[in-house]
VONU-842539 format. One record per residue: residue number from 1; residue in three letters; x, y, z of N, C-alpha, C in turn. Coordinates in steps of 0.02 Angstrom, whole numbers. Example, Ala and Ser with C-alpha at 12.3 -4.5 7.8 and 13.67 -1.06 7.14 Angstrom:
1, ALA, 660, -284, 390, 615, -225, 390, 660, -165, 390
2, SER, 642, -112, 354, 684, -53, 357, 645, 2, 394
***
This chain:
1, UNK, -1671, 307, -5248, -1690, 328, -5182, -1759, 300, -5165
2, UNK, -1777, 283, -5110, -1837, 250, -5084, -1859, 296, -5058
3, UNK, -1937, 307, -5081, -2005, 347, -5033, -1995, 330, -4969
4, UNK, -2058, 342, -4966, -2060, 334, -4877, -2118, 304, -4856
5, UNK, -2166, 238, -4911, -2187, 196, -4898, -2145, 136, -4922
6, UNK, -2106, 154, -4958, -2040, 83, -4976, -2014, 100, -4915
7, UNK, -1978, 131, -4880, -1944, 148, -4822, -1986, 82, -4770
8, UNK, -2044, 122, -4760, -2091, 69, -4711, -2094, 10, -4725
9, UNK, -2107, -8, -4778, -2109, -67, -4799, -2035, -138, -4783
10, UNK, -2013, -90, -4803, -1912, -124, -4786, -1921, -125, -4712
11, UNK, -1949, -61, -4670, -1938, -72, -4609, -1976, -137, -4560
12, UNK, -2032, -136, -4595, -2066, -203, -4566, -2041, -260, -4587
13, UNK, -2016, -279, -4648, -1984, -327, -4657, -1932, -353, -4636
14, UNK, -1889, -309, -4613, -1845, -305, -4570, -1842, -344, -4498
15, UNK, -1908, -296, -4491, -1932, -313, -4399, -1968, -390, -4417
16, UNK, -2001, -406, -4449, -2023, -474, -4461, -1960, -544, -4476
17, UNK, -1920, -531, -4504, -1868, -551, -4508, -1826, -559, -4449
18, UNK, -1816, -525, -4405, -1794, -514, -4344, -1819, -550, -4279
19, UNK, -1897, -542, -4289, -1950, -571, -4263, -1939, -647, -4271
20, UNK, -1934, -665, -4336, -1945, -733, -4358, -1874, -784, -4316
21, UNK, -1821, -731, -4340, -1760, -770, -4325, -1756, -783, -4218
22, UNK, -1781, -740, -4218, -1773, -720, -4117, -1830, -804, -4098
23, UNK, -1886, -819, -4144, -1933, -863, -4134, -1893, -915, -4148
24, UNK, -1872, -934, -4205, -1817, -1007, -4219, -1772, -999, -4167
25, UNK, -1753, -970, -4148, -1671, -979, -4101, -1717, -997, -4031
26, UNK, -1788, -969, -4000, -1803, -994, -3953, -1843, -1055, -3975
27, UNK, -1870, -1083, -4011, -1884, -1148, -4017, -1846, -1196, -4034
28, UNK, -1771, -1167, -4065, -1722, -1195, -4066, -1675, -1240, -3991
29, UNK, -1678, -1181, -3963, -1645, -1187, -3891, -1701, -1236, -3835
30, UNK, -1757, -1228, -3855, -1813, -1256, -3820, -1818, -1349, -3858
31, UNK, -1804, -1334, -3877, -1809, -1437, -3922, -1739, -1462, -3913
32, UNK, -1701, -1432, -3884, -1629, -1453, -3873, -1612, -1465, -3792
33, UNK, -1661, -1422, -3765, -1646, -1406, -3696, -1651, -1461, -3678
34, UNK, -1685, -1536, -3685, -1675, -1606, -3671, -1623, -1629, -3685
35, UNK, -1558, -1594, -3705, -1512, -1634, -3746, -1466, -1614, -3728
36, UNK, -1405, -1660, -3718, -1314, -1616, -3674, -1270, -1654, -3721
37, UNK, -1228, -1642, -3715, -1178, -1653, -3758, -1107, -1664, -3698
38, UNK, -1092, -1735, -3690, -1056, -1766, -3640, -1019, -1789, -3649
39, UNK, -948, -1804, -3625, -876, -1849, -3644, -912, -1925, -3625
40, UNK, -875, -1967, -3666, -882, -2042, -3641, -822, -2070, -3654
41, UNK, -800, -2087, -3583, -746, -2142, -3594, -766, -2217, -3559
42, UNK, -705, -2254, -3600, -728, -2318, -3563, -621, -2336, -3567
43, UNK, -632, -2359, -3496, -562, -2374, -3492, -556, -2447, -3501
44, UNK, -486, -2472, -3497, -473, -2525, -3482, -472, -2609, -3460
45, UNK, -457, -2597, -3400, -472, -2644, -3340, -437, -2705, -3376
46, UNK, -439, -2781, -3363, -392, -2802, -3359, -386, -2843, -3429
47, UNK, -445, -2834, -3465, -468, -2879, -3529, -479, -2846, -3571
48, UNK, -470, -2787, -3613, -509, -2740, -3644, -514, -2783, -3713
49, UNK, -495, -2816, -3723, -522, -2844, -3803, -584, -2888, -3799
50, UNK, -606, -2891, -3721, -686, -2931, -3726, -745, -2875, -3712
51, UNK, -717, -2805, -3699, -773, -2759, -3686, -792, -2721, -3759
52, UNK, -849, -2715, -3750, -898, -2672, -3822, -974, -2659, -3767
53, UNK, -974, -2572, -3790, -1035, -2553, -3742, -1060, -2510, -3811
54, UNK, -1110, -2516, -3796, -1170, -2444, -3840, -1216, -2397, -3802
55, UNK, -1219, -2346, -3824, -1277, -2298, -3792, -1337, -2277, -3816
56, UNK, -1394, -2302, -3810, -1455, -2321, -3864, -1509, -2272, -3823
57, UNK, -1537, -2255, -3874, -1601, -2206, -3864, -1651, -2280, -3820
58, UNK, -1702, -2240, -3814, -1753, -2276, -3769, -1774, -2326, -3846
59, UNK, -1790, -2336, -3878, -1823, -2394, -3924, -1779, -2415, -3953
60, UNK, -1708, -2413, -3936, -1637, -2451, -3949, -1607, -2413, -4022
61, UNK, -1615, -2369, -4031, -1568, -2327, -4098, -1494, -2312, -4059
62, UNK, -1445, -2350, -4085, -1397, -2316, -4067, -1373, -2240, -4073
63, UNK, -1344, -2213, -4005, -1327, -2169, -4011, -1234, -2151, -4042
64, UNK, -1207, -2210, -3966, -1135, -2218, -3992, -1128, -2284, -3985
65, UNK, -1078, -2324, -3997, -1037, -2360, -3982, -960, -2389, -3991
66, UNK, -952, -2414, -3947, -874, -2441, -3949, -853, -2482, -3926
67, UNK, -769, -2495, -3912, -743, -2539, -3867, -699, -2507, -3815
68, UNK, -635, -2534, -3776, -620, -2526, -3737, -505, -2498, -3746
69, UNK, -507, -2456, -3761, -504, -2399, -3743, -563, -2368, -3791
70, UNK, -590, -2304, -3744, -615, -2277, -3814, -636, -2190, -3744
71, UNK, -623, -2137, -3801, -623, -2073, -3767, -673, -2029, -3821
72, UNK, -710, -1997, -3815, -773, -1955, -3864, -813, -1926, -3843
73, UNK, -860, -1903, -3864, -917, -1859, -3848, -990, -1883, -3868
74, UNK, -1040, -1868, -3848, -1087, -1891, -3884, -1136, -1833, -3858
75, UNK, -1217, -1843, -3891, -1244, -1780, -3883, -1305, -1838, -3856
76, UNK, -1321, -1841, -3800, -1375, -1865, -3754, -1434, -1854, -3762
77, UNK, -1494, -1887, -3767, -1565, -1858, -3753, -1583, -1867, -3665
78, UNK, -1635, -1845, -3642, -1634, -1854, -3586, -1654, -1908, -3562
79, UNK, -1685, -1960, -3604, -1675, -2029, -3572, -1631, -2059, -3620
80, UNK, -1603, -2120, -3607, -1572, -2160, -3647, -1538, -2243, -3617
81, UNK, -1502, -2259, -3641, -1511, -2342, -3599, -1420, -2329, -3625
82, UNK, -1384, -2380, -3594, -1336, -2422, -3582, -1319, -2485, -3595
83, UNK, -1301, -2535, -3652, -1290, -2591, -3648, -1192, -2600, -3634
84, UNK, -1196, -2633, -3582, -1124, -2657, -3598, -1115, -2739, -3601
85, UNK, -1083, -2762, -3645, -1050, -2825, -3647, -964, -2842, -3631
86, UNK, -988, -2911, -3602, -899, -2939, -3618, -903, -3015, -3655
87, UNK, -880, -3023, -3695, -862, -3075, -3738, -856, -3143, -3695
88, UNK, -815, -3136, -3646, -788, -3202, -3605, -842, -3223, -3539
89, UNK, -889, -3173, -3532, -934, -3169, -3484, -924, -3149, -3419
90, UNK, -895, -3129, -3393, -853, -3124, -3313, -842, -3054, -3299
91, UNK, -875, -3013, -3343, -867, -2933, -3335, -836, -2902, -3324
92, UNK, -834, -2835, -3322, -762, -2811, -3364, -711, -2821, -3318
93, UNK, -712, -2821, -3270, -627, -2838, -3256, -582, -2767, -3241
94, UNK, -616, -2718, -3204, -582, -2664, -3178, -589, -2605, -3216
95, UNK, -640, -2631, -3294, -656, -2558, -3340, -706, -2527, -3299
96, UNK, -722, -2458, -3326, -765, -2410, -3298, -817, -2393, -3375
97, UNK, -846, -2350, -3388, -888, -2325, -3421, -895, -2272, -3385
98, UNK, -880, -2211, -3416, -873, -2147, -3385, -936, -2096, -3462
99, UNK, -1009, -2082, -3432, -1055, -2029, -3474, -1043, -1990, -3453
100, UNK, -1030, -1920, -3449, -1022, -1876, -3432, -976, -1876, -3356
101, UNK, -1014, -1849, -3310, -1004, -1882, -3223, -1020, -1932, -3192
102, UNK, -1058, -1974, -3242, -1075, -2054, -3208, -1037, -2099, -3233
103, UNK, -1019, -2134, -3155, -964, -2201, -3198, -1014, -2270, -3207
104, UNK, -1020, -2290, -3238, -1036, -2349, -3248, -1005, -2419, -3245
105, UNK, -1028, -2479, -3213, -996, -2550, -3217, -1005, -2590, -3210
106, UNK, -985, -2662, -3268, -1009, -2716, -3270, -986, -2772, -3225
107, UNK, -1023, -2759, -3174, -959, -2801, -3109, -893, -2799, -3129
108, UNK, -884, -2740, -3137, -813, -2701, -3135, -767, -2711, -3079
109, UNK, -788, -2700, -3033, -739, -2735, -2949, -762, -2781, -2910
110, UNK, -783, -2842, -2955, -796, -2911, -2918, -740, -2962, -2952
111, UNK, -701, -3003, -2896, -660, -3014, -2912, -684, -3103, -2907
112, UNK, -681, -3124, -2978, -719, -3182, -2992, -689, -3271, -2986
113, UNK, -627, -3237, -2960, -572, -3291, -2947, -602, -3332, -2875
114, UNK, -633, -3380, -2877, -641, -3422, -2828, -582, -3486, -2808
115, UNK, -600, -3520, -2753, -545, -3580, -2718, -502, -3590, -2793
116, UNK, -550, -3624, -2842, -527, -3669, -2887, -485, -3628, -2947
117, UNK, -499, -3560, -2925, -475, -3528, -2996, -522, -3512, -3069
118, UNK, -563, -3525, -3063, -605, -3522, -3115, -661, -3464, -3108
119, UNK, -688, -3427, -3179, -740, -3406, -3175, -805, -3413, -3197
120, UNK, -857, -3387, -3162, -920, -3410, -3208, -933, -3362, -3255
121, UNK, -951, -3393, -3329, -947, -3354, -3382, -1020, -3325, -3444
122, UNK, -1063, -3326, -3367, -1154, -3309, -3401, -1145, -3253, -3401
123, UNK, -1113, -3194, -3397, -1118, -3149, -3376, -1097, -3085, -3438
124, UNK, -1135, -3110, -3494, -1103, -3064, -3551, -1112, -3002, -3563
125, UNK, -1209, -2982, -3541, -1224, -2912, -3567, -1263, -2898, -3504
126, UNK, -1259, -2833, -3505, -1298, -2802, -3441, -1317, -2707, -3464
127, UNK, -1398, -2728, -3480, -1422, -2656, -3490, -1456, -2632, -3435
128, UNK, -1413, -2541, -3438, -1436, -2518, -3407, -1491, -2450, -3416
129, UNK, -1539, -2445, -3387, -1577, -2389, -3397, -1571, -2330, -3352
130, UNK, -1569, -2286, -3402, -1563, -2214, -3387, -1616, -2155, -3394
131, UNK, -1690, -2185, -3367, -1737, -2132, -3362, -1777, -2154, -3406
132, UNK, -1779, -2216, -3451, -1832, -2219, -3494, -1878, -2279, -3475
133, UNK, -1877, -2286, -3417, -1942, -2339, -3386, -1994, -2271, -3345
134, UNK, -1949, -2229, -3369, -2014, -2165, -3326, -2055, -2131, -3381
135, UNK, -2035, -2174, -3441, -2080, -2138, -3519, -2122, -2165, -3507
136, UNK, -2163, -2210, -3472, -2209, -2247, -3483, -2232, -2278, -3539
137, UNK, -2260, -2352, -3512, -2254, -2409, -3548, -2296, -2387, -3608
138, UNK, -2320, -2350, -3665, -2341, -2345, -3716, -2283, -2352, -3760
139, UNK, -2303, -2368, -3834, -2246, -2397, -3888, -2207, -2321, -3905
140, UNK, -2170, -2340, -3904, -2114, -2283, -3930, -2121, -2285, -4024
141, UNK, -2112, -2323, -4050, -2106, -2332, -4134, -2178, -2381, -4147
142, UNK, -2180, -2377, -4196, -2243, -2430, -4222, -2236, -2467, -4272
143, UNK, -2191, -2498, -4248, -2151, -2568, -4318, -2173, -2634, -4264
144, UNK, -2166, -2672, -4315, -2192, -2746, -4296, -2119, -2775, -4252
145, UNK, -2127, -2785, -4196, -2087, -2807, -4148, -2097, -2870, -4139
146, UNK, -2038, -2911, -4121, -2045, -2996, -4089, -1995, -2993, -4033
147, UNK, -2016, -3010, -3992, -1970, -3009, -3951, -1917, -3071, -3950
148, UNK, -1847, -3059, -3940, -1813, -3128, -3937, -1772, -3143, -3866
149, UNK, -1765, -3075, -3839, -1734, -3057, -3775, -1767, -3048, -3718
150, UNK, -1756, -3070, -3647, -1820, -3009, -3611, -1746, -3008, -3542
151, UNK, -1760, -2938, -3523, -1700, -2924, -3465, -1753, -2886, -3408
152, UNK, -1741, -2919, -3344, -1770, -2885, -3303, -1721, -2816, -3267
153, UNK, -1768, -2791, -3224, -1755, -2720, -3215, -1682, -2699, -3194
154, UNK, -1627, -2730, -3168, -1555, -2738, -3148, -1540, -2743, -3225
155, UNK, -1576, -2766, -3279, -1532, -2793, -3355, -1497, -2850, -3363
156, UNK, -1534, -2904, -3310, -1500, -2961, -3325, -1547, -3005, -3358
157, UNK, -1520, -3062, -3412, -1568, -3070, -3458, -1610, -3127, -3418
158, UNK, -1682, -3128, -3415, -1705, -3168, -3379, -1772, -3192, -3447
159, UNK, -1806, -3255, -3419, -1845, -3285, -3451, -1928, -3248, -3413
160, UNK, -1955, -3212, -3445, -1997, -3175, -3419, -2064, -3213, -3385
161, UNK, -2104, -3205, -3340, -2168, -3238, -3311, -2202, -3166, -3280
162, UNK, -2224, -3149, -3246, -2262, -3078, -3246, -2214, -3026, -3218
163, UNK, -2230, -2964, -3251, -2191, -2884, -3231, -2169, -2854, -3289
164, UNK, -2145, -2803, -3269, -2113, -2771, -3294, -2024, -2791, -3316
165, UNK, -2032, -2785, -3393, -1964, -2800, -3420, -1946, -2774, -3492
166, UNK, -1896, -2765, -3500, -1854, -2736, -3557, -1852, -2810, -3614
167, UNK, -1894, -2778, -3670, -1893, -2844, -3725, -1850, -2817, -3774
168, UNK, -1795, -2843, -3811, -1774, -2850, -3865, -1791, -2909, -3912
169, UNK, -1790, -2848, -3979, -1783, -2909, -4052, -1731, -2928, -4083
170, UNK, -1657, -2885, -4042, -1600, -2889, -4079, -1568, -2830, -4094
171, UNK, -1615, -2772, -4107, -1607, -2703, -4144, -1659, -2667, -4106
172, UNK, -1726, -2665, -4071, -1762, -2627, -4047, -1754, -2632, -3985
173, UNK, -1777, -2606, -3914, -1771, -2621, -3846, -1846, -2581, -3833
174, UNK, -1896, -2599, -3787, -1962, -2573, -3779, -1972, -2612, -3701
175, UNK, -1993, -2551, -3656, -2041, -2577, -3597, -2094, -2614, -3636
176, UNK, -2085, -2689, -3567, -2175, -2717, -3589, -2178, -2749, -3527
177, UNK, -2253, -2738, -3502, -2277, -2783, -3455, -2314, -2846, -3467
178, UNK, -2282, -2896, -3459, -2291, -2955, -3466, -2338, -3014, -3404
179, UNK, -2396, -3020, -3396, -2439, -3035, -3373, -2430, -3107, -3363
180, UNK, -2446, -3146, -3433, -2396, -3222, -3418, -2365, -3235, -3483
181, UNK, -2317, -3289, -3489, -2260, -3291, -3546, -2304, -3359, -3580
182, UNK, -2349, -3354, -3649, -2355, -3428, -3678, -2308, -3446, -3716
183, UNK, -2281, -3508, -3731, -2239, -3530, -3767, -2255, -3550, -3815
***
């Protein structure tokens, strides 16, 4: 049988315990509250063996990726980027990219068939940003970066001279403002 300063004692521990757990579940819920958890599909359209898209945190960590069919979930931060590619260059060809309620597309309903029949085929990758040019331009990670890529603000890959642009090394993606390009 327990006194009745063991009694007290259990009882505060109790309440501290209680205390503790009520504090994790709200700092729990509070470091998440940036974060949803969303279906992603990507349909079709008329080529699906040239589509492959990824969904990359702001300094390019993949989140998901795939190809074309593809139906899943993923768990979002509140910014994040978009790359989609097509293999043959001429974009996707009637696919969608469906995050949650946003559809996404890589000149998805441009119909590329001109007089001659032919298409133009520069047209392989196109990133898109989703809220992380509003992180402002300070480094996200602090690893030694080179850039090999640079895409201006639409995500089309351009050869950079002054502004604002999305640099890749291959594996990282980072805002940088680029003043002038030396070679």
């Amino acid at each position: 049988m327990m006194n009745k300063e063991q009694l007290e004692q259990s009882g505060w521990l109790t309440l501290c315990i209680a205390l503790l757990f009520f504090l994790l579940l709200f700092v729990s819920k509070a470091a998440n509250a940036q974060q949803q958890q969303v279906f992603v599909e990507c349909t079709t359209g008329e080529f699906p063996a040239e589509i492959t898209w990824q969904i990359l945190t702001c300094n390019g960590g993949i989140l998901l990726e795939g190809t074309s069919p593809y139906l899943g979930a993923v768990v979002l931060p509140e910014y994040y980027q978009i790359n989609m590619m097509d293999s043959y260059g001429d974009g996707w060809n009637g696919a969608y990219l469906y995050v949650g309620q946003t559809e996404y597309g890589f000149l998805s309903d441009v119909d590329w068939i001109d007089s001659i029949g032919t298409w133009p085929q520069e047209f392989k990758e196109q990133l898109v940003d989703v809220g992380c040019l509003t992180i402002g331009i300070e480094e996200v990670v602090n690893v030694e970066f080179i850039p090999t890529t640079y895409y201006n603000l639409l995500g089309q890959s351009v050869i950079p001279t002054k502004g604002v642009y999305i640099a890749s090394d291959g594996i990282l993606r980072k805002k940088m403002y680029i003043n002038n390009k030396n070679k």
